[in-house]
C-alpha positions in Angstrom: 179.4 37.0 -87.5 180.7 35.0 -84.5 181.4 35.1 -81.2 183.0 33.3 -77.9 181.1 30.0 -77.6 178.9 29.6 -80.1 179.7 28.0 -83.5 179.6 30.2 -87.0 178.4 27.7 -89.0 174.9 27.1 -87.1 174.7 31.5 -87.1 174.9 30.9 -90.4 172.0 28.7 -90.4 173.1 25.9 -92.4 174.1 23.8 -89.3 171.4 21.5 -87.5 172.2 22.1 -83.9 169.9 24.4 -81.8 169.1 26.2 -78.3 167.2 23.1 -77.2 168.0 20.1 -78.6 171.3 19.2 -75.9 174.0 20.6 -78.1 176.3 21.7 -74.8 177.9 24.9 -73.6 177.5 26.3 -77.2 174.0 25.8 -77.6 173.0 27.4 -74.2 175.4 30.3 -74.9 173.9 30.8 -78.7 170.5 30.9 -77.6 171.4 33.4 -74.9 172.8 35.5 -77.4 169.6 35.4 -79.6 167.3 36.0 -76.8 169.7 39.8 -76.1 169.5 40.6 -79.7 165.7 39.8 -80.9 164.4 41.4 -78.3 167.4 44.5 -78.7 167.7 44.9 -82.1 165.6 42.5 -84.7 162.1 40.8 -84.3 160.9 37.5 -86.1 160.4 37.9 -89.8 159.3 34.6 -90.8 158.2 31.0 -89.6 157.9 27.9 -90.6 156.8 24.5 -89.4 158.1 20.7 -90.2 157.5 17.8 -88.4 158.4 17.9 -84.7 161.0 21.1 -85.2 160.0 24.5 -86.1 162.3 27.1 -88.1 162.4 30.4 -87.5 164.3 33.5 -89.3 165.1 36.1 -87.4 166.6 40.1 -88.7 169.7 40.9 -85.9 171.1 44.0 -87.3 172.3 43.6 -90.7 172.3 40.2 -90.5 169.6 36.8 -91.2 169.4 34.5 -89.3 167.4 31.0 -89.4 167.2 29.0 -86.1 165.7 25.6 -86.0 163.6 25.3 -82.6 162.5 21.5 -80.9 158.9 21.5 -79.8 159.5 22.1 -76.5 161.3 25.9 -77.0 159.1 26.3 -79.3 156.0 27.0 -76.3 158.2 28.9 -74.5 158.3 31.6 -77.6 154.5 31.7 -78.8 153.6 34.4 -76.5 156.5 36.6 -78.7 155.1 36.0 -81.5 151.8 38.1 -83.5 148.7 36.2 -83.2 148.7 35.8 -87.4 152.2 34.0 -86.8 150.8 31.5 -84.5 150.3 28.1 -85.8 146.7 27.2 -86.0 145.0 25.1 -83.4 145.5 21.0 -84.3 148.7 22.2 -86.2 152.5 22.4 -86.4 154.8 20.5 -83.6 152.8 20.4 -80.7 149.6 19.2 -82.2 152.3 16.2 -84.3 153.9 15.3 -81.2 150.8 14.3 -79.7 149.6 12.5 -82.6 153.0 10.3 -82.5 152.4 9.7 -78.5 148.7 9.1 -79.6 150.3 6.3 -81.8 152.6 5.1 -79.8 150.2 4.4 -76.7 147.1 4.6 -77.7 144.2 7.9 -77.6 143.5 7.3 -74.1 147.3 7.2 -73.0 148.0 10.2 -75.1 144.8 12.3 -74.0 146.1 11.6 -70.6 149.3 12.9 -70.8 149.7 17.0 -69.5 151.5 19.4 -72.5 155.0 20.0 -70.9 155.3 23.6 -70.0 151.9 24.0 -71.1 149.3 27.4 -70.9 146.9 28.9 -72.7 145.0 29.1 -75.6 143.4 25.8 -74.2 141.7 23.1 -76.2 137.9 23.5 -74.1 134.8 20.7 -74.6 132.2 22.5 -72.5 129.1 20.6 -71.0 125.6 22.6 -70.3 122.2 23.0 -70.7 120.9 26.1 -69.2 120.4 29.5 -69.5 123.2 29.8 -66.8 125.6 27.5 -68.9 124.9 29.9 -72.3 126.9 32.8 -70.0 130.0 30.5 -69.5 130.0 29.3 -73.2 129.6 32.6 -74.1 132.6 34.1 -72.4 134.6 31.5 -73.5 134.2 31.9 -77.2 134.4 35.5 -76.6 138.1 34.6 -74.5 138.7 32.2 -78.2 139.3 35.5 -80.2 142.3 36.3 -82.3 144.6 38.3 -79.2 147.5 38.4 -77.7 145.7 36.8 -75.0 143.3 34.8 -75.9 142.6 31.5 -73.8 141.0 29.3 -76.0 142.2 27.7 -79.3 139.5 25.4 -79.8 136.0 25.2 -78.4 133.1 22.7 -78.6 129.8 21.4 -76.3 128.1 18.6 -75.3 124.6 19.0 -74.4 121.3 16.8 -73.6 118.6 15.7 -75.5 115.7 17.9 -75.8 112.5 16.3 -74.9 110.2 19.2 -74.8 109.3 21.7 -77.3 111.8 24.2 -78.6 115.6 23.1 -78.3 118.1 23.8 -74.9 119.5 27.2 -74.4 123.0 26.1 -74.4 122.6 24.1 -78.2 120.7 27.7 -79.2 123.9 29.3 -78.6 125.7 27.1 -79.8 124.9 27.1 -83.5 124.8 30.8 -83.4 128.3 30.7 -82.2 129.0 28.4 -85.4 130.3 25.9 -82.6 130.4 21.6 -83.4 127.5 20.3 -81.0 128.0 16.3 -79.6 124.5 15.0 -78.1 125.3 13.5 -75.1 126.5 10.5 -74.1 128.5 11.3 -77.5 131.7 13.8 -76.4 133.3 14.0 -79.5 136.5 12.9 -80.5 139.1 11.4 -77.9 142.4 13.2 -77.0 141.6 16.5 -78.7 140.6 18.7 -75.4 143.2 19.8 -72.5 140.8 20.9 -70.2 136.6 19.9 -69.7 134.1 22.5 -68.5 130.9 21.9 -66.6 128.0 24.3 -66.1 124.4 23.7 -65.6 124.7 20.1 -67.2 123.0 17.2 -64.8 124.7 14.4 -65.7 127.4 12.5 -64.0 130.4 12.2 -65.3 132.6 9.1 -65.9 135.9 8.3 -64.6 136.4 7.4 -68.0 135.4 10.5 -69.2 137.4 12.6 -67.0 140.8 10.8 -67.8 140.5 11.9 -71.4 141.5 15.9 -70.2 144.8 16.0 -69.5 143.8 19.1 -66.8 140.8 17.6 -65.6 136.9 18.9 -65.9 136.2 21.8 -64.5 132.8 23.0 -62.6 131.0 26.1 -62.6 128.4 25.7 -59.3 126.3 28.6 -58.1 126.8 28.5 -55.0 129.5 28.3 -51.6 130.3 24.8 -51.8 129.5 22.6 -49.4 126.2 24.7 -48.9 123.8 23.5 -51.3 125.1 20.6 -53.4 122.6 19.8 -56.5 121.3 20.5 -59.2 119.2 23.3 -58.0 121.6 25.6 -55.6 119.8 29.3 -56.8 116.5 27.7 -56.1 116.9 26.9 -52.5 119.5 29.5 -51.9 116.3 31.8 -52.3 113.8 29.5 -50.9 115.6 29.5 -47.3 116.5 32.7 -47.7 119.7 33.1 -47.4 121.8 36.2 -47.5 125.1 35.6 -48.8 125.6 33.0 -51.5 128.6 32.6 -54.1 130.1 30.8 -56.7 132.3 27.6 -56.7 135.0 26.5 -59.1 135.5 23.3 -58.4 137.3 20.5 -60.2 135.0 17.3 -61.5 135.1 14.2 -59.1 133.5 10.9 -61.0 129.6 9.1 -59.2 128.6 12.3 -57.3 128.0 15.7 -57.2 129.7 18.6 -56.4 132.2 16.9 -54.5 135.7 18.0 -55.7 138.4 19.9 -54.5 137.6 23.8 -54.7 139.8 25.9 -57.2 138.2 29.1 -56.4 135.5 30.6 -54.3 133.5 34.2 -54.1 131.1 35.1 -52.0 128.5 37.3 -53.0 125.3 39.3 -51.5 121.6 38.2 -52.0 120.2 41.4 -53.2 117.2 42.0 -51.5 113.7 40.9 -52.8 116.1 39.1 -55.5 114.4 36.2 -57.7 116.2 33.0 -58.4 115.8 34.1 -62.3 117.3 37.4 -61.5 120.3 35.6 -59.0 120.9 33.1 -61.6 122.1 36.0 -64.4 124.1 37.6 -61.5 125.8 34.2 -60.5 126.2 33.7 -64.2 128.5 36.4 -65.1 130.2 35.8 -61.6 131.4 32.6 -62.7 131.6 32.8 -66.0 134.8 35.6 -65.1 135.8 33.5 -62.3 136.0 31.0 -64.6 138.6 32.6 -67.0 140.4 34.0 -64.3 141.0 30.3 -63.5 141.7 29.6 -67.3 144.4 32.1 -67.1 147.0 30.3 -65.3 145.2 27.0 -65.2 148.6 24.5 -63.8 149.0 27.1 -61.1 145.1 26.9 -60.0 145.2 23.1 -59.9 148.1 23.2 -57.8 146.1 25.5 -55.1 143.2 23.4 -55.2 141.5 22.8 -51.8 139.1 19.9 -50.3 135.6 21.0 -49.4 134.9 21.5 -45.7 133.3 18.5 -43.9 130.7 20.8 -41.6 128.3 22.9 -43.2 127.2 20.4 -46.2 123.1 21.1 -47.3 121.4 19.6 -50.4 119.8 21.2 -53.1 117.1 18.4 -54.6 115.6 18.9 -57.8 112.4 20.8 -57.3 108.9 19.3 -58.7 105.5 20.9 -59.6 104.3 19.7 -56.4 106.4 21.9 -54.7 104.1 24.8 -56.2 101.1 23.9 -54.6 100.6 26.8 -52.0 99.6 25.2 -48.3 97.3 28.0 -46.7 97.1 26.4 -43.3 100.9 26.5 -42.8 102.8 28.4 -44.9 103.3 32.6 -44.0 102.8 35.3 -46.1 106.4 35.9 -46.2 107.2 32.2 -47.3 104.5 32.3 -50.2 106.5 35.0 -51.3 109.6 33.6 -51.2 108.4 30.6 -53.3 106.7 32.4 -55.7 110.3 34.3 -56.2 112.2 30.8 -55.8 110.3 29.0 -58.1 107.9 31.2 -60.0 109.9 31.6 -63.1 109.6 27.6 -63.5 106.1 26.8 -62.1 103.4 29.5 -61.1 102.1 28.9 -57.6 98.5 26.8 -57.5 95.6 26.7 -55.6 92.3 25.5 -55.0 89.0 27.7 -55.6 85.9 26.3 -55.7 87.1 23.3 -56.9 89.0 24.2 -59.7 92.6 24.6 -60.1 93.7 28.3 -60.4 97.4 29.6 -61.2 98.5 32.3 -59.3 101.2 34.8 -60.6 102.5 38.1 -60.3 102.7 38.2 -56.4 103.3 41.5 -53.8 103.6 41.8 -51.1 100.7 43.6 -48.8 101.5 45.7 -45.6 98.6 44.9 -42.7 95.1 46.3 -44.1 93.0 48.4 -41.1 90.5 46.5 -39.0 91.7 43.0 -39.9 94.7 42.6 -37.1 96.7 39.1 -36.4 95.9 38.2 -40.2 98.8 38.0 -43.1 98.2 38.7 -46.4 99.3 37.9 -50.4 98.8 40.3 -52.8 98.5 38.4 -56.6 98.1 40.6 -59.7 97.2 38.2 -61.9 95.4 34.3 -61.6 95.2 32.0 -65.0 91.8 30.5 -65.0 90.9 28.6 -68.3 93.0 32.1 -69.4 95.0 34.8 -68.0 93.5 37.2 -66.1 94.1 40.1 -63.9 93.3 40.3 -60.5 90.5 42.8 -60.8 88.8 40.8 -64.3 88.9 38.1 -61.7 87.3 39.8 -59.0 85.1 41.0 -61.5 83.8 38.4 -63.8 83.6 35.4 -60.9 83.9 36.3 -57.4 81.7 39.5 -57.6 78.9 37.3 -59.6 79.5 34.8 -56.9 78.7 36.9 -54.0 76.0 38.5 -55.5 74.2 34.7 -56.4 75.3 33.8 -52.6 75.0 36.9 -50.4 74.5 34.8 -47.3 76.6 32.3 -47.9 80.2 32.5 -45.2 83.2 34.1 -46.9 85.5 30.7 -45.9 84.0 29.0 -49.0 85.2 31.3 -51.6 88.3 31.5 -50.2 91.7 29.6 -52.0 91.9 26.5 -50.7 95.7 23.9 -50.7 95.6 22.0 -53.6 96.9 18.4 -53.1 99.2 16.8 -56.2 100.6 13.4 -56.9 104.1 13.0 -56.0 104.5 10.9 -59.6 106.5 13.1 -62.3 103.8 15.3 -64.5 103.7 14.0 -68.0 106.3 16.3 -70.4 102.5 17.8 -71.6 102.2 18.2 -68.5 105.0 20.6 -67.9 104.6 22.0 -71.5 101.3 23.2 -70.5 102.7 24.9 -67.6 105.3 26.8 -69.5 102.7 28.2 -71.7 100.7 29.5 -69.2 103.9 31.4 -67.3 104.3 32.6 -71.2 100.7 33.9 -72.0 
């Protein structure tokens, strides 16, 4: 078989020349010819990889052929072939010809270096702690899957430490998902990720760090950057109340937060009466899809990237236990509410009554009660005092008693009182002991 401008003798496929490798007129012509007829008549039977080529044989009407591809054509085909035909991640030409520039230069010089023509499945090292973080690793191993579109080809996570009891949400998931765990500052192995992925993780990164991802790091942040920049975005986005909210892609800057270019923005609606536990799983699944939208067509993204406004910057500090100490003479009703919903998943509200330190949790909220006008009120279901109690066993087994030992004694001493805590961090027994009691 032959035709006008391509050679017989490579159809025949003992010859060495190829579509890509700058063999001229015939070359271009020969792989336009095989790019009509695959597609019109055969399909790809067989492939095999060697070095930095790759052959393939391909069934065009009665005939065989075998085509010998550079790396570079190679990419451009993958997306033709089955997802059992794909060379495994780490193998075959592309994952040798970075090994050879890794020689050449150096890891950090190679890791550097973007994939020519490049696009998914993407090699992903994920950083997070968090229950907000598990969504995002989640959808990513779910987008690793065997499919014609699947954007991952290799996935693994850094995480922190765990200093308290129990281990971090995010290294939970992780060995359920069978996935390699580094502990940080450890990040693995150098030169083996395209692209970095932050959610949820606290740490700064190093400029160091961020060269070693050809595409960057990329951030997941709960919120409509520049408005609330921290660690704690849901917290305070409920705290002050705010309507509309959002999440952020955002690309990693290295020594501070939440600084980068934006990549891509939604806005979203603060459901009413909303909790900064029940926001957070919202946000989650936001960003996690917003996320892989992003992964989709990653080059593209980066190229549309965006600084952050100048006006409209706010902060979002960390928030402390002493943050949970209720101050009667001058917070509202309706802001006791809308701490217990900002922060009570982390730290029940205290108080002060008669002395002793009382938890308060459950909270509602209470319309205005007949014959006492001008006055606010806070509804609590449930107080922990030396155990958990509710409202009415509190009512019960100490106020009533109290009243009855002190009938003529003012109401204003039984009342809750502000308790006053140390600025200094609480002991990591300290905190334990707080999470049991929201637990119990």
């Amino acid at each position: 078989m032959s035709g006008k401008g391509f050679s017989p003798k490579w159809w025949s496929g003992t010859g060495t020349g190829s579509p890509g490798n700058g063999h001229g007129a015939k070359a271009a012509r020969a792989q336009e010819v095989f790019v009509q007829r695959s597609q019109k008549q055969g399909g790809i039977t067989g492939l095999s990889c060697a070095g930095p080529r790759v052959g393939v044989d391909i069934s065009v009407g009665p005939f065989k052929l075998r085509l010998a591809y550079n790396c570079t054509i190679f990419r451009s085909w993958r997306r033709r072939l089955s997802p059992e035909a794909r060379p495994r991640p780490g193998a075959g030409p592309v994952a040798s010809s970075a090994r050879a520039g890794a020689g050449a230069a150096g890891p950090g010089a190679a890791a550097c270096v973007r994939r020519e023509g490049a696009g998914p499945p993407w090699r992903v090292l994920f950083f997070g702690t968090d229950r907000f973080a598990v969504t995002t690793l989640r959808a990513l191993q779910a987008a690793g899957e065997p499919s014609e579109d699947s954007l991952v080809s290799r996935l693994e996570v850094v995480t922190l430490p765990s200093r308290l009891p129990g281990d971090l949400p995010v290294r939970s998931c992780a060995r359920e998902l069978q996935l390699p765990v580094h502990e940080w500052p450890h990040t693995g192995p150098v030169g083996h990720f395209d692209v970095g992925v932050v959610a949820s993780f606290g740490r700064l990164l190093s400029e160091d760090i961020i060269l070693q991802f050809p595409y960057g790091v990329l951030n997941v942040h709960p919120s409509c950057l520049p408005r609330w920049r921290g660690p704690a975005p849901i917290v305070h986005t409920v705290l002050h109340g705010d309507k509309v909210t959002g999440v952020t892609i955002m690309e990693i800057r290295p020594k501070r937060f939440d600084v980068g270019p934006i990549i891509k923005q939604e806005e979203v609606a603060v459901p009413p009466r909303c909790t900064a536990q029940e926001l957070e799983g919202m946000l989650a699944k936001i960003g996690a899809n917003m996320l892989l939208a992003v992964l989709k067509n990653l080059p593209e993204s980066l190229k549309n990237k965006k600084e952050q406004p100048k006006e409209g910057v706010t902060f979002a500090p960390k928030v402390s236990i002493v943050k949970s100490c209720i101050k009667w003479e001058e917070q509202t009703a309706a802001q006791i509410i809308q701490l217990h919903r900002a922060i009570g998943s982390m730290f029940p509200l205290q108080t002060l009554w008669k002395g002793t330190t009382i938890k308060l949790l459950d909270f509602v909220e209470v319309d205005n009660i007949p014959g006492f006008t001008g006055i606010c009120w806070v509804g609590i279901k449930t107080v922990v005092l030396k155990k958990k109690l509710t409202a009415i066993d509190f009512y019960n087994g100490y106020m009533h008693s109290w009243f009855q030992q002190n009938p003529r004694t003012v109401h204003q001493e039984c009342r809750f009182q502000t308790l006053r805590l140390s600025t200094a961090k609480k002991t990591l027994k300290e905190r334990g002991i707080l999470a049991q009691d929201i637990k119990q």
